[in-house]
C-alpha positions in Angstrom: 238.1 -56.0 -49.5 234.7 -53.8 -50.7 235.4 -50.6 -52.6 232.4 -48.1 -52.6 232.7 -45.2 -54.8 230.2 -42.3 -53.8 229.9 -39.1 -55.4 230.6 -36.0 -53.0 230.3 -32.5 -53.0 232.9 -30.8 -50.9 232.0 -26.9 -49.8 234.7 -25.0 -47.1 233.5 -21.8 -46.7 236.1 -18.9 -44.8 234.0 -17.3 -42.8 234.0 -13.7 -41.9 235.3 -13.7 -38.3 238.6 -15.8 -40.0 237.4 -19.1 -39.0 236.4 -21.7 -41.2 233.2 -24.0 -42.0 233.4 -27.1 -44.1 230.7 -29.3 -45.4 230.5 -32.8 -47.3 227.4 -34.2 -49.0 227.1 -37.2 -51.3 225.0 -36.1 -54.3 223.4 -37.6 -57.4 225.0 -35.8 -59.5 228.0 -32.7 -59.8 225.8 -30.0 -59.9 226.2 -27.5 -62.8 229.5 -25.2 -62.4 228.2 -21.8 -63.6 224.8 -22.3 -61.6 226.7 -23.3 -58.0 228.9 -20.3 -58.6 226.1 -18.1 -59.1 225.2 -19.2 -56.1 227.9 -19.1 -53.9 229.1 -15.4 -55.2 225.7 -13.8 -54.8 226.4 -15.2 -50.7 230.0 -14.0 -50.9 228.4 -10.7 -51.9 226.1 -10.1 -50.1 228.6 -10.7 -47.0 227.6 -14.1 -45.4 231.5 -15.0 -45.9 234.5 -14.0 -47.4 235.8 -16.8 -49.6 234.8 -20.6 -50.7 236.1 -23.3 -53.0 233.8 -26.2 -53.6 234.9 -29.7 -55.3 232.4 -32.6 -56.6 234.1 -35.4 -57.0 234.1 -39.6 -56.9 235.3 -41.1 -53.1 236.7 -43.9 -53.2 235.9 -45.9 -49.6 237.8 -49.4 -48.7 236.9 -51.8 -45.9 238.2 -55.4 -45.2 235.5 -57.9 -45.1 234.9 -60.1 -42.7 236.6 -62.9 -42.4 
């Protein structure tokens, strides 16, 4: 079996109209908390949705080798 770990950020987004958006990207790095917030709220302000939550965190992916 081969275990790859990748580092993901996670973004699901309610949108104003009730539905939802949700969006997964494999990053470098976490990006800094207070920064990304910063972000996010001045969107949520300004009215391009009505709530988020956002996660960055390891993956862990398994697959059976050949044989």
């Amino acid at each position: 079996m081969t275990v790859t770990i990748k580092l993901m950020v996670i973004i699901l987004l309610w949108n104003n109209d009730g539905s939802f958006h949700s969006s997964v990207s494999e990053v470098k790095n976490c990006p800094e908390v207070e920064t990304f917030r910063a972000v996010m709220e001045e969107q949520r302000m300004s009215g391009s949705f009505k709530s988020w939550v956002a996660y960055c965190q390891k993956i862990v992916f398994a697959q059976d080798d050949p044989i």
